[in-house]
C-alpha positions in Angstrom: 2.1 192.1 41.0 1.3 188.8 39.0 4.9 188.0 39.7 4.4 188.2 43.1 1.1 186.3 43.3 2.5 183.7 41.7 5.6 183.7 43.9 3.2 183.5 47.1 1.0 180.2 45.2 4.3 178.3 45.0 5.4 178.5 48.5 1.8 178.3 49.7 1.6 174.7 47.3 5.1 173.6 49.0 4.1 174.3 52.5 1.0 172.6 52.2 2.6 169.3 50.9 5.4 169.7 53.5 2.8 169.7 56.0 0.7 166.9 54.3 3.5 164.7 54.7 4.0 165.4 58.3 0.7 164.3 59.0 0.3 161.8 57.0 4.0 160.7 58.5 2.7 161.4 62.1 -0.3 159.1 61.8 1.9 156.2 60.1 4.2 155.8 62.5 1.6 156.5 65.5 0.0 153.5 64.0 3.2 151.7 64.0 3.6 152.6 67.7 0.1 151.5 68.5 -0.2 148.0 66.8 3.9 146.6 66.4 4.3 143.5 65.4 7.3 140.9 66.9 8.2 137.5 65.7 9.5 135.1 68.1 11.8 132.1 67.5 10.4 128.9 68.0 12.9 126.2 68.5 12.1 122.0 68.9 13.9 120.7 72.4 17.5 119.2 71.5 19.5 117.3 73.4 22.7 118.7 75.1 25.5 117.9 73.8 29.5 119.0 74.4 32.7 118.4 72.7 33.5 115.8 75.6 30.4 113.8 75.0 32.0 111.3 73.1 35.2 111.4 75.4 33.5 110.3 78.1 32.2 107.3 75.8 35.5 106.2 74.8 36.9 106.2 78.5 34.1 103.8 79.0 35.3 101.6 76.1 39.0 102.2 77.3 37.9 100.4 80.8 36.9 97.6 78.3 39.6 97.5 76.3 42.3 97.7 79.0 40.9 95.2 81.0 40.1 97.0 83.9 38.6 95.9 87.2 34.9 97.1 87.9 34.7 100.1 90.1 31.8 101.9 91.7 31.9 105.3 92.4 29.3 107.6 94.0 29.5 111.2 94.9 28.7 113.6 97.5 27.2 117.1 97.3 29.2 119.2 95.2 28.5 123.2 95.2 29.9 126.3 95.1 32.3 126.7 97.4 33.1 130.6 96.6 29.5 131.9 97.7 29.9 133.9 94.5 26.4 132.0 93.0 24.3 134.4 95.4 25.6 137.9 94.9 25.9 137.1 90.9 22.6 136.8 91.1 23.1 133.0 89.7 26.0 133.5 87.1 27.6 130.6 87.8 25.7 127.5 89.1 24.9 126.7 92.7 24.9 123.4 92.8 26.6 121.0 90.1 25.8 117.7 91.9 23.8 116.2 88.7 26.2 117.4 86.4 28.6 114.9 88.3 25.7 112.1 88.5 25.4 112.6 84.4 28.5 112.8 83.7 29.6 109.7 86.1 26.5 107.6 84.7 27.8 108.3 81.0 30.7 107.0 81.1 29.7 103.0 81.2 32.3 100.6 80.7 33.5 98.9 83.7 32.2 102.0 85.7 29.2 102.0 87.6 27.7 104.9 89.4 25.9 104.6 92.7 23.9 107.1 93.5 23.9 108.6 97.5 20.3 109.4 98.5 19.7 108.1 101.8 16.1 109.6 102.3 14.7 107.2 99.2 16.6 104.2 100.9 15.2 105.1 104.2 12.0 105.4 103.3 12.2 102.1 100.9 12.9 100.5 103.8 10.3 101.6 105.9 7.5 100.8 102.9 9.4 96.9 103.0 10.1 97.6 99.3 13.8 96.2 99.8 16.0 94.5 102.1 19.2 96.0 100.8 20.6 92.6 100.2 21.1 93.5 96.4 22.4 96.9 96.8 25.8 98.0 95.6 28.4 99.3 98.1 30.4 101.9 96.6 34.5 101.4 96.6 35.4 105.2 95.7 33.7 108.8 96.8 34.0 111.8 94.4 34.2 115.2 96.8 34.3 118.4 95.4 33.3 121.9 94.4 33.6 125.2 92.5 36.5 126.9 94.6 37.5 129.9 92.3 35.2 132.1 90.3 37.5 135.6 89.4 35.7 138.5 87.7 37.0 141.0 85.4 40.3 139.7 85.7 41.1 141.7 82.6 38.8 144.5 80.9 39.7 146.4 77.5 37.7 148.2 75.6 38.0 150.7 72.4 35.9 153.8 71.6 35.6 155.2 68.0 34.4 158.8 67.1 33.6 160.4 64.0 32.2 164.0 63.0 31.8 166.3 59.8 30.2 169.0 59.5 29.4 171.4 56.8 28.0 175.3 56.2 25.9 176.9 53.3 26.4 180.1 53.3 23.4 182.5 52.7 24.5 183.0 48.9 24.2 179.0 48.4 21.4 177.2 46.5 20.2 176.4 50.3 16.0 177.1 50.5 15.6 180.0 53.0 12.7 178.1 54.5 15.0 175.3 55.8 15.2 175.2 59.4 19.2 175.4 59.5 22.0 175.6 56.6 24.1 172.8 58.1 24.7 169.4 57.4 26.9 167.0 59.9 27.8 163.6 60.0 28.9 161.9 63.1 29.5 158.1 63.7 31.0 156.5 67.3 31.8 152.6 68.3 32.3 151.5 71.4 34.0 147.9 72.2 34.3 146.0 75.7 35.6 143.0 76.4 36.0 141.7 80.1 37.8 138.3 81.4 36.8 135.6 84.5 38.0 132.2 85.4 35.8 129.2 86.4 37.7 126.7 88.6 36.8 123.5 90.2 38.4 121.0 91.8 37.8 116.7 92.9 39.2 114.2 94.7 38.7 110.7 95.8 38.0 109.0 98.9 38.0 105.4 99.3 34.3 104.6 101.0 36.2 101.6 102.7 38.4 103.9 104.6 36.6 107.3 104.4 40.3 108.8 103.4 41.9 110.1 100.1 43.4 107.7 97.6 46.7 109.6 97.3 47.3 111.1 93.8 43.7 111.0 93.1 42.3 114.7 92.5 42.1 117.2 89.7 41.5 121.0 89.4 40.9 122.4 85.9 40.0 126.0 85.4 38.3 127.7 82.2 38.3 131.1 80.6 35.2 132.8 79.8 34.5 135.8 78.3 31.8 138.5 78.1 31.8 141.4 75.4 29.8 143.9 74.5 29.4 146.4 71.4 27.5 149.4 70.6 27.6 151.4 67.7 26.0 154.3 66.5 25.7 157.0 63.2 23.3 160.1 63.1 22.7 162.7 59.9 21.8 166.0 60.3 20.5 167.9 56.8 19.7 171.5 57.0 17.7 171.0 60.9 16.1 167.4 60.3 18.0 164.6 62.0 18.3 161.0 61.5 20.5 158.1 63.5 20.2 154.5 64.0 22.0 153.0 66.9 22.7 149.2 67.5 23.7 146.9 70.7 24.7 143.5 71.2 26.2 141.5 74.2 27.2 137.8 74.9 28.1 136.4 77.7 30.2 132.9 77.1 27.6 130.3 79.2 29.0 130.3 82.8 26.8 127.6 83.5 27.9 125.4 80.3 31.4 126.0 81.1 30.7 124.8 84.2 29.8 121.5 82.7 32.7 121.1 80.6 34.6 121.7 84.1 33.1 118.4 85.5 33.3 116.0 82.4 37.2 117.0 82.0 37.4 116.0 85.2 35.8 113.2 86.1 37.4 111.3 82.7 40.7 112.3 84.3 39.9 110.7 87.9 38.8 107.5 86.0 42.2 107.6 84.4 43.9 108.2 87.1 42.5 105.5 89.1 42.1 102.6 86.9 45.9 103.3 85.4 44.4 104.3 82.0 46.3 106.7 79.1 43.0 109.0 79.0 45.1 112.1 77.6 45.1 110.1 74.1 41.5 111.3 74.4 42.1 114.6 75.4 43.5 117.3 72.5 46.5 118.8 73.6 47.3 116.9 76.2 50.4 115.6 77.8 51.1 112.4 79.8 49.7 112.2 83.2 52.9 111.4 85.3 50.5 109.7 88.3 49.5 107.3 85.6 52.5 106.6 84.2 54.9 106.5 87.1 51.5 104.0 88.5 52.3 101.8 85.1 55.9 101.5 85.7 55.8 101.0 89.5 53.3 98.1 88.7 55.1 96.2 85.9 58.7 96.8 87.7 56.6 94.8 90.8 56.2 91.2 88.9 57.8 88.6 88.1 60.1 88.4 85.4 57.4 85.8 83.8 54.5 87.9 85.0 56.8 91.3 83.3 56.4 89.0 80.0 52.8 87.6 80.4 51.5 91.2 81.2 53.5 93.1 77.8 52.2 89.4 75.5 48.7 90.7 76.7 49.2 94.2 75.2 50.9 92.8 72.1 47.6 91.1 71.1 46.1 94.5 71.6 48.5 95.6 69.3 47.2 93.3 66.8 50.4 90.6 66.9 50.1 86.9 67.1 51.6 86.0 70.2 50.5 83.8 73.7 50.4 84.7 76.7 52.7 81.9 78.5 54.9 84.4 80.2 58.2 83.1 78.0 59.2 85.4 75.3 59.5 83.2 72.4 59.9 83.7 68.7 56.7 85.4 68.1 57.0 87.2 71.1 60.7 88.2 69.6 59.6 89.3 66.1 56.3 91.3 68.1 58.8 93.0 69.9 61.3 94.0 67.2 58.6 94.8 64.9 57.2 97.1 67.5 60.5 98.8 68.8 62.9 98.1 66.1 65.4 97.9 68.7 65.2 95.0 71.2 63.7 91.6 71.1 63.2 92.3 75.4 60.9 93.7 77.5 61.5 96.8 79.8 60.0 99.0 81.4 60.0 101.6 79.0 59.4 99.6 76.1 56.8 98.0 77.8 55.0 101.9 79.1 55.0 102.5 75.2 53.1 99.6 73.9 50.8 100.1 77.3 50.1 103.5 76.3 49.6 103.3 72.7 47.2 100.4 72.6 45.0 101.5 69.4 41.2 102.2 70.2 39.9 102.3 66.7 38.3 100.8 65.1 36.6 100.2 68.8 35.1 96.9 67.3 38.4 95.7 66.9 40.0 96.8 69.8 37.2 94.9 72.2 37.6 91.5 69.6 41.0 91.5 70.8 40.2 91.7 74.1 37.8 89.0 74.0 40.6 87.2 72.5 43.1 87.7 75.5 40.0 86.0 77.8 39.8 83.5 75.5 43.6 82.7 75.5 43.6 83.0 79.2 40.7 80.8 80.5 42.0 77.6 78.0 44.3 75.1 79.2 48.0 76.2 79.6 50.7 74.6 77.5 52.8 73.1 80.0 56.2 72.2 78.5 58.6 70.0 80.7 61.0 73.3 81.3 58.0 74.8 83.1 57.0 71.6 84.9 60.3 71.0 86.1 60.1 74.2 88.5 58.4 72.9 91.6 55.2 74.5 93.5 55.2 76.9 95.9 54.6 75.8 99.2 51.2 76.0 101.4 53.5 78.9 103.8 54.6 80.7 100.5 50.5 80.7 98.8 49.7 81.8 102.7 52.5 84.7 102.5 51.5 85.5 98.9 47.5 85.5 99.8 48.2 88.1 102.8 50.6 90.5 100.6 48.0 90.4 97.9 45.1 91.9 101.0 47.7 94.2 102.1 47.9 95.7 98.7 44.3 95.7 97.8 44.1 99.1 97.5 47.1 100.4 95.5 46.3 97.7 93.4 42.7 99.6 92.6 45.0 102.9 91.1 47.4 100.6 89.5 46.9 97.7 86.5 47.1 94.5 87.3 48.8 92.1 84.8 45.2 89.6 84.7 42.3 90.7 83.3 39.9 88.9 85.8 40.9 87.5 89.5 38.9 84.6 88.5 40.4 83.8 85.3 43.8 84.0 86.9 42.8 81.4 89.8 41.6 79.0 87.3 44.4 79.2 85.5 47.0 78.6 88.3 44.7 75.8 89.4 45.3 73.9 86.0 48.6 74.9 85.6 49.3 72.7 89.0 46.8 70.1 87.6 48.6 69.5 84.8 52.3 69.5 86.4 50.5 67.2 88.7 49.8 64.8 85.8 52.7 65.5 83.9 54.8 64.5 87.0 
């Protein structure tokens, strides 16, 4: 009988502090519930920036560097052009006009952006805050848009599961006042992984005209991704049951790619147009054919002096000691061979190396020698009597050369020209004549 009183204090001792700690648990976590506490990340404002930041930067300096003539460019309204923007519910942008405005406005150089917003000239006129005497006319028009946005091109995904499970028998060590007498285990994992494409595409129009410069567009498209992941792992011990379950999702920035759309292409239409080698910028990248066939079209165009004067400029870009005076003397002989090992003479292949791998750093450098080449061609010419010998052109030949030079305005803006400035070149033909003039 004591046995069994005893017996009966036990259980009644272990139910009562199985139930104190249910309570006691039940008003800690209601407590919990009641009053939670959550932290939130505070972050300073940063400014944006991309991996083609400083691309855009040194296309700028390339302008510079290359001598290129100074080109305005303004754009129109760019948007999406898929209609995609309003039943995404925004996922990709629906407007990227000021992405092109930044992007155009980074780049510097000899390129300046002009913006279109005729209401604020319109009503700057009307308030007699300008006469538009000052304002800058445009000479190329970017058009364009997001044309392609594909979702779920390609979707995988995995799933994981994992149960065991175990059962005490009633002659086990297992307290009969346990709820149940098994013990399970089960884990699961569940992976998904979806693919789209982002695609935009440009092109220019000359403002002059209002119609495409021909070879003048781009249309790059990016991969993004959006994955998701969920796993979960529960416990079960003789009834009570535990888990813990996690989630996560990211979406690659539909919006961000977008940007990285328009600053690939816009460095590519100002290479393209100004005849620059921007895919030495670029990683991976290969030669732009449009340029290069541009380069080689241009240079098999002069002169056989001009062919000369135009690869001596690039030499001193190169770093060699030569002048520009369109003869390929002795330093222009040991330039050459030192360069191509091959040939003291200019073609047109040699010539599309040395155009193409001008170096661009240190950029200091690069734009000395450049100020070098306008130094070299604003001085006086030395006019041997070889050179002085060859008589002028006539006024009907100037006339015939003046009008082919209008005619080709254009293709002259998407090719390089052998001068660096117009202005420079005038004055230098006008002292060259001056001086066979008073040689003579």
């Amino acid at each position: 009988m004591d046995y069994l009183l005893l017996t009966g204090t036990i259980f009644k001792k272990k139910y009562m502090v199985i139930l104190s700690l249910l309570i006691w648990s039940q008003l800690f976590f209601s407590c919990a519930i009641q009053h939670p506490e959550v932290t939130i990340k505070e972050e300073p404002p940063a400014p944006k920036i991309t991996s083609l930041d400083k691309i855009l930067r040194q296309i700028g300096k390339m302008t510079e560097i290359y001598g290129s003539v100074p080109v305005n460019i303004q754009s129109k309204d760019v948007g999406d052009e898929t209609g995609k923007s309003e039943g995404t519910k925004g996922e990709i942008p629906r407007d990227i006009s000021k992405m092109v405005e930044s992007t155009l406005n980074s780049v510097g150089g000899k390129i300046t952006y002009v913006p279109y917003d005729p209401v604020f000239l319109m009503n700057m006129a009307q308030t007699g805050y300008s006469n538009f005497q000052d304002k800058i006319i445009p000479d190329v028009v970017v058009t364009g848009g997001i044309t392609e946005f594909d979702v779920g091109l390609e979707v995988r995904g995995s799933d994981t599961k994992v149960g065991v499970e175990a059962e005490f028998t009633e002659n086990s060590s297992v307290p009969k006042w346990t709820p149940s007498n098994v013990v399970d285990l089960k884990y699961e994992a569940q992976d998904r992984e979806s693919l789209s494409s982002i695609t935009v595409d440009f092109n220019l129009r000359e403002f002059r005209t209002s119609s495409g410069v021909a070879g003048m567009q781009t249309i790059n498209t990016v991969k993004v991704y959006k994955a998701a992941a969920e796993k979960e792992l529960g416990f079960s011990i003789f009834g009570p049951t535990f888990g813990m379950k996690g989630t996560v999702q990211k979406i690659q920035g539909r919006h961000a790619a977008t940007r990285l759309l328009v600053q690939l292409s816009m460095i590519q239409l100002v290479g393209k147009y100004l005849g620059l080698p921007y895919w030495r910028l670029l990683p991976d990248a290969q030669p732009d054919p449009v340029v290069t066939e541009a380069i080689v079209d241009a240079f098999l165009n002069l002169s056989e002096t001009d062919q000369i004067r135009w690869t001596q400029e690039f030499l001193i870009l190169h770093g060699y000691d030569v002048e520009i005076n369109g003869i390929i003397d002795e330093k222009t002989k040991a330039a050459l061979v030192k360069f191509d090992h091959q040939t003291p003479y200019v073609s047109k292949d040699t010539f599309l190396t040395i155009y193409c791998s001008v170096p661009l750093e240190p950029i200091e450098l690069a734009l000395m020698r450049r100020k070098k080449i306008i130094a070299l061609l604003s001085a006086p010419p030395k006019v041997t009597p070889q050179q002085a010998s060859v008589s002028e052109e006539s006024p009907k030949q100037e006339e015939v050369k003046k009008e082919k030079k209008n005619t080709k305005k254009t293709k002259q803006r998407i090719t390089p020209t052998p001068s660096l400035e117009d202005d420079l070149l005038n004055q230098i033909e006008r002292k060259e004549n001056r001086e066979k003039d008073e040689w003579k």
